[in-house]
FIMIDO-501158 format. One record per atom (N, C-alpha, C, O): x, y, z. Coordinates in steps of 0.05 Angstrom, whole numbers, plus 32768, in hexadecimal, padded with zeros to 4 digits. Example, Ala and Ser with C-alpha at 12.3 -4.5 7.8 and 13.67 -1.06 7.14 Angstrom:
BEGIN
81087F8E809C
80F67FA6809C
81087FBE809C
811D7FBE80A9
81017FD3808E
81117FEB808F
81028001809D
810C801780A1
***
This chain:
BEGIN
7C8F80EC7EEA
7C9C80E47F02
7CB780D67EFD
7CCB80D77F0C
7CB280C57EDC
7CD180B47EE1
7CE480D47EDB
7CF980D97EE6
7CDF80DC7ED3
7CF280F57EC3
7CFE81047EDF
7D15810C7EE2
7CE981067EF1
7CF4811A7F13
7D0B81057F17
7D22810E7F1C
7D0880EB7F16
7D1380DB7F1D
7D3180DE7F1B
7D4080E87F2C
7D3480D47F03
7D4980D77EEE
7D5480F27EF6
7D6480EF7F08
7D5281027EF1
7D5481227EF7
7D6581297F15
7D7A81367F17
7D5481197F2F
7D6081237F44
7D7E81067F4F
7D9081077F5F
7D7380ED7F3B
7D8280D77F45
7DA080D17F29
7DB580C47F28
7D9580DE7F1A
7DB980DF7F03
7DCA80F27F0F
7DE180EA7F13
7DC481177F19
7DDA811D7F28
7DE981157F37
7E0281197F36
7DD381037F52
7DE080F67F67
7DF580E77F5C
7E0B80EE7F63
7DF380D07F4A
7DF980BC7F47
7E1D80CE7F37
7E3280C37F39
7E1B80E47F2C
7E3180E27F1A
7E3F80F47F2D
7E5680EC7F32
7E37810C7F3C
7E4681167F51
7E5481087F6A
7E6981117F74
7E4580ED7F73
7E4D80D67F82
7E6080D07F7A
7E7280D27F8B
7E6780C97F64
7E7980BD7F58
7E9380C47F54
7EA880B87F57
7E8D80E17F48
7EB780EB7F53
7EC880EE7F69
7EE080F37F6A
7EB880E97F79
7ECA80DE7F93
7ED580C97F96
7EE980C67FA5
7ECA80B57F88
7ED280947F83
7EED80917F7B
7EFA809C7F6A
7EF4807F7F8B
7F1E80797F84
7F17805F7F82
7F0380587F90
7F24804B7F73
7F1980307F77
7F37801E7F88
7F4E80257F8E
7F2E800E7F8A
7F407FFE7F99
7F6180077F86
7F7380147F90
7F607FFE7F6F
7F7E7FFE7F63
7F88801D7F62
7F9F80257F61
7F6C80307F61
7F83804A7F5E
7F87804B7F7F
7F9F80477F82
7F7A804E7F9A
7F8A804F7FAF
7FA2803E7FB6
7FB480497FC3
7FA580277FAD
7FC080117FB1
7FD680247F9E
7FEC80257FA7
7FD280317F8A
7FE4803B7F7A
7FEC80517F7E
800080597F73
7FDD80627F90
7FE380777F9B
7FFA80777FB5
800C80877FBA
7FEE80567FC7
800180517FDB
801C80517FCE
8032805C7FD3
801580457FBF
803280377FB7
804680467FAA
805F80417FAA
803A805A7F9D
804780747F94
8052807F7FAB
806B80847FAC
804080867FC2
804B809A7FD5
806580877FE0
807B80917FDE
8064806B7FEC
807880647FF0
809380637FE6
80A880627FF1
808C80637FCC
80AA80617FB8
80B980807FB8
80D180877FBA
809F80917FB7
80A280AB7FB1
80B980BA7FCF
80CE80C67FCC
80AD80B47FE5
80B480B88001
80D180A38001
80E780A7800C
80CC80907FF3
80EF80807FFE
810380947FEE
8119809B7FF7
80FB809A7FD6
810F80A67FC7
811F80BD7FCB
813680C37FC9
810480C97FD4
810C80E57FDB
811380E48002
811180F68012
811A80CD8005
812280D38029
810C80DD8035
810F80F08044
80F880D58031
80F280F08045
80DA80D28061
80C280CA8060
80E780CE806B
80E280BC8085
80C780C08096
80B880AD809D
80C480DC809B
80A880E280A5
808E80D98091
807B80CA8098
809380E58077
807B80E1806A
807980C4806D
806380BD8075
808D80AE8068
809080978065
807A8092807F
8062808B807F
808880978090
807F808980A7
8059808780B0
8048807880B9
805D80A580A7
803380AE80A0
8026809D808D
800E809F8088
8038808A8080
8022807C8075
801A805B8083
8008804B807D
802B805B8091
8028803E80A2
800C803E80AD
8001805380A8
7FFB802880BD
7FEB803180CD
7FF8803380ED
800B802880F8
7FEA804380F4
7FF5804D8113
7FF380318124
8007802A8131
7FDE80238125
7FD9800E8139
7FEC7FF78132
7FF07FE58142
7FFD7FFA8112
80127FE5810F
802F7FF18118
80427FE98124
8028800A810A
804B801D8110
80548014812D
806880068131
8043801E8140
80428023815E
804D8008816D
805A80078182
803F7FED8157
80537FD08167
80647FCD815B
806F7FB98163
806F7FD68149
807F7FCC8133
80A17FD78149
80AA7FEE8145
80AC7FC78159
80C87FC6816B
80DD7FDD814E
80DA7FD48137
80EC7FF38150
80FA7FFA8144
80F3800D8134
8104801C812A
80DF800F8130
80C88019810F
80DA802F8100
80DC802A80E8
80E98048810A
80F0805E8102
810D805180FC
811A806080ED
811D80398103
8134802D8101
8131801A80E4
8143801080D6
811D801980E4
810D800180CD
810C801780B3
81148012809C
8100802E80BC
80FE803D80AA
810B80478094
8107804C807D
8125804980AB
813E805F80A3
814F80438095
815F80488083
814C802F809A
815380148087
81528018806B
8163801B8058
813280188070
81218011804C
813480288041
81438028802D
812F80388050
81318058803E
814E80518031
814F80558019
81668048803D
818480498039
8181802D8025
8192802A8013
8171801C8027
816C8000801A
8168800A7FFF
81747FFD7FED
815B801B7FFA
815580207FDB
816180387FCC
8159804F7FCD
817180307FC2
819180417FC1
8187804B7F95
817680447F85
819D805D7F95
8192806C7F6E
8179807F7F6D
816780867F7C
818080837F53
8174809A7F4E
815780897F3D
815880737F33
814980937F3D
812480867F2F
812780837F16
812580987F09
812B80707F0D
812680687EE9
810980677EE7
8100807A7ED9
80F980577EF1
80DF80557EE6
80D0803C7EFE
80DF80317F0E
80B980377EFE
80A680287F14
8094801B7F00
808B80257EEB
808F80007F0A
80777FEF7F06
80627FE87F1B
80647FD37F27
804A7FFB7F1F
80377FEC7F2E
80267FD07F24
80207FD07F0D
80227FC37F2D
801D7FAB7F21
80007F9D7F28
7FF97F867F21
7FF07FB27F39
7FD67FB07F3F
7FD17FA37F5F
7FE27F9C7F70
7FB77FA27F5F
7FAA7FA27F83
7F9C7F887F7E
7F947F847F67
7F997F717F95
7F827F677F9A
7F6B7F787FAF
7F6D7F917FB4
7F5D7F6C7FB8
7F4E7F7B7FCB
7F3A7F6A7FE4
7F277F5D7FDE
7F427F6D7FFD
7F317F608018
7F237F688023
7F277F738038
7F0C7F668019
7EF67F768032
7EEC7F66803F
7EE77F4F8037
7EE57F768061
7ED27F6B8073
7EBB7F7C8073
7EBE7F958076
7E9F7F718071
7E8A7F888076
7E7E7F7A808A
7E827F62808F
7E727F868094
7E607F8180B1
7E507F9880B6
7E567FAC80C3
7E347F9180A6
7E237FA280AA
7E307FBF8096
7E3E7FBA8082
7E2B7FDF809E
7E367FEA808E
7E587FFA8088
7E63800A8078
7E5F7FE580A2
7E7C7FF080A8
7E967FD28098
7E947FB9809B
7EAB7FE2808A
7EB27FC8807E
7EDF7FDA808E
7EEA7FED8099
7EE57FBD807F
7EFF7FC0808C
7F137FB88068
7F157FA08065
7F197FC0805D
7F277FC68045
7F457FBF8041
7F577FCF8048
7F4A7FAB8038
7F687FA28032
7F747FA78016
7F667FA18002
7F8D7FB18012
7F927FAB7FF1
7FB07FA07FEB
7FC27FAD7FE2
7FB17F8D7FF1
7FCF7F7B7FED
7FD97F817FD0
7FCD7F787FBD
7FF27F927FCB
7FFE7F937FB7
80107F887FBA
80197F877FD1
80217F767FA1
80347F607F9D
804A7F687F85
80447F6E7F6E
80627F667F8E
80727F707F7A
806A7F867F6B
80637F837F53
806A7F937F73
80677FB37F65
80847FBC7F64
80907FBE7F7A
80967FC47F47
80AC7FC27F43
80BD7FE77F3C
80B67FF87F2C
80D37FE67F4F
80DE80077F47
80FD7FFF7F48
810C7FF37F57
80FD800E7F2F
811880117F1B
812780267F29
811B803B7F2D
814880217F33
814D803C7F35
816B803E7F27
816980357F10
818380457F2B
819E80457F23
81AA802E7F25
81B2801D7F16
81AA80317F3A
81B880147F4A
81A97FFA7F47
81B77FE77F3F
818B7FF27F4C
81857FE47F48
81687FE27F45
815D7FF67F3B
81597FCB7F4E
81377FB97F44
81307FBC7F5D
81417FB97F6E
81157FC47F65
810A7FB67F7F
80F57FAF7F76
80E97FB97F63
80ED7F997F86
80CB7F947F8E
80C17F997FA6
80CB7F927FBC
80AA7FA77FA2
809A7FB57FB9
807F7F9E7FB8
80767F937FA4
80787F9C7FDB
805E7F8B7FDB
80557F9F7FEF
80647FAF7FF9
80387F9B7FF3
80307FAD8004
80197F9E800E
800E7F907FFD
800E7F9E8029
7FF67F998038
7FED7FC08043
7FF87FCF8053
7FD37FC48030
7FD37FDB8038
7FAF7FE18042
7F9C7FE18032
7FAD7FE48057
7F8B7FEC8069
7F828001805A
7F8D80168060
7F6C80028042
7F66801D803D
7F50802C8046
7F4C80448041
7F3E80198056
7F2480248063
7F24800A807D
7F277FF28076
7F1F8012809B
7F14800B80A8
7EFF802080BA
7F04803680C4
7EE9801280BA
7ECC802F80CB
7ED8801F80E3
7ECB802A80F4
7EE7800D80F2
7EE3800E8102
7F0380118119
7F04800A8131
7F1180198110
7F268025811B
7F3B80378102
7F49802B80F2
7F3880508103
7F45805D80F4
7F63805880F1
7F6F805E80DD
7F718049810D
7F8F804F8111
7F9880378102
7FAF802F8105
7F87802880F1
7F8C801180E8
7F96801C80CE
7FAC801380C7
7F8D802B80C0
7F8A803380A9
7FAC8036809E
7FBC804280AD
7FB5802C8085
7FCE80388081
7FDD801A807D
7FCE80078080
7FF280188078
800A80088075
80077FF2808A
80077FFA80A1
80047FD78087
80097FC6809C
802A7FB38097
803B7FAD80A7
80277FB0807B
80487F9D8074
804F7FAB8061
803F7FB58051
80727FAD8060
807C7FB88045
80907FA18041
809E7F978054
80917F99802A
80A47F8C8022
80B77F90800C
80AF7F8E7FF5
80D37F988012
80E67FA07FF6
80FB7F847FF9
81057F79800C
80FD7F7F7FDA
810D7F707FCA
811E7F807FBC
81127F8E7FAB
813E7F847FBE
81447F8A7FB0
81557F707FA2
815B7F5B7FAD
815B7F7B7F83
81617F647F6B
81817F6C7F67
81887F827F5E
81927F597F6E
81AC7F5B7F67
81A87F587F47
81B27F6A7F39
819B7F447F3B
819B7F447F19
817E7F4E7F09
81667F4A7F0F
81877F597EF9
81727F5F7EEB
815C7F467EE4
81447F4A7EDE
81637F357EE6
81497F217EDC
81427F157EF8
81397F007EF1
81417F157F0E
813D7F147F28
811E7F147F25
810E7F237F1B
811C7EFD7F34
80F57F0A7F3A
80F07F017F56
80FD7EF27F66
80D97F117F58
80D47F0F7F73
80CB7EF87F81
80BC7EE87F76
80D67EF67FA1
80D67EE37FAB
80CA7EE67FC0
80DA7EEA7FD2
80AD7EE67FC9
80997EEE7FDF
80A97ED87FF7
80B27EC27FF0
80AA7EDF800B
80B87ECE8029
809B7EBD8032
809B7EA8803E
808A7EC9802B
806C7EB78039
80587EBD802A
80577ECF801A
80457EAB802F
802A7EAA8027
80177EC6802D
80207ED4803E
80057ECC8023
7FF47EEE8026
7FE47EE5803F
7FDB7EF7804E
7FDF7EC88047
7FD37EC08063
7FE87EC7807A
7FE27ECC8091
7FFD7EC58071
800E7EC1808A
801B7EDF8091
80237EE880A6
80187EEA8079
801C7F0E806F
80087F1C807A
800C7F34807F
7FF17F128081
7FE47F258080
7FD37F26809D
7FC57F3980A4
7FDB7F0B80AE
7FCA7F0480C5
7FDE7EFA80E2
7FD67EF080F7
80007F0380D6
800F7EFD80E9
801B7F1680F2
80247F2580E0
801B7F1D810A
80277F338111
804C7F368110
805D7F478117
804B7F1D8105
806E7F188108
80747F2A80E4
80887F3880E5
806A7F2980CF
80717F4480BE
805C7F5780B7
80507F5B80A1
805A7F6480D3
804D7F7B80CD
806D7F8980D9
807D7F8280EA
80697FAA80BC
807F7FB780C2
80857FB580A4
80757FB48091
80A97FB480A6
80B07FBC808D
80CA7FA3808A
80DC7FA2809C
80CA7F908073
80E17F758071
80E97F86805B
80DD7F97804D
810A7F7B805C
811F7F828045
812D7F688041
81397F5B8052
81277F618021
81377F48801A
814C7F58800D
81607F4C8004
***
């Protein structure tokens, strides 16, 4: 009996499993597509990764966009992701998924940026949430420049005053 066991419950368990992305490879994926999409101009993709229910208040959004995009000027030397925390709400079997990335750093000709990100990667209970809520770019007049967050991840993350996209 333990052997049926084993037998019908190790497939499950290892086929289950390649579907699994963990919190840091989805934040790293965002954060790729964002850098990836500023570089290459291309504004729509940009914009598909926001969430809809933030894009939609966000006064300007496609004016904001066409900003970042002209804000981060050179050709791509090289990128530092610098890793995810992670927020969950569960309630019962439905949860609501946060992954605040903080200075995540891209090299280009001209200059340094730091990227922060407030990014929704699972909510069961409104899909339009899902996606980009804050972007934040620093760019570094000096190479030894470090980043300088404008607010706290409470005030980032629960004020509707920077949801959207800030340029220092």
């Amino acid at each position: 009996m333990k052997k049926m066991t084993v037998l019908f419950v190790l497939p499950f368990i290892i086929f289950s499993s390649c579907n699994y992305k963990s919190d840091d490879n989805m934040a790293r994926e965002e954060y790729i597509s964002v850098v990836n999409n500023i570089l290459q101009k291309n504004d729509k993709e940009l914009k598909k990764l926001f969430a809809y229910n933030v894009s939609s208040k966000i006064s300007n959004f496609d004016e904001q966009v066409s900003k970042l995009i002209s804000y981060v000027s050179g050709t791509y030397i090289s990128s530092q992701y610098t890793g995810t925390g992670a927020e969950y709400t569960i309630d019962g079997f439905k949860q609501v998924r946060f992954l605040p990335m903080a200075a995540c750093e891209l090299y280009t000709t001209d200059s340094k940026y730091y990227f922060s990100l407030l990014y929704c990667c699972i909510d069961d209970y409104d899909d339009k949430n899902i996606g980009i809520w804050n972007l934040l770019v620093q760019k570094c007049d000096k190479e030894d420049e470090t980043f300088k967050p404008y607010s706290s991840y409470e005030e980032w993350k629960n004020s509707d005053k920077y949801r959207g996209i800030t340029l220092i």
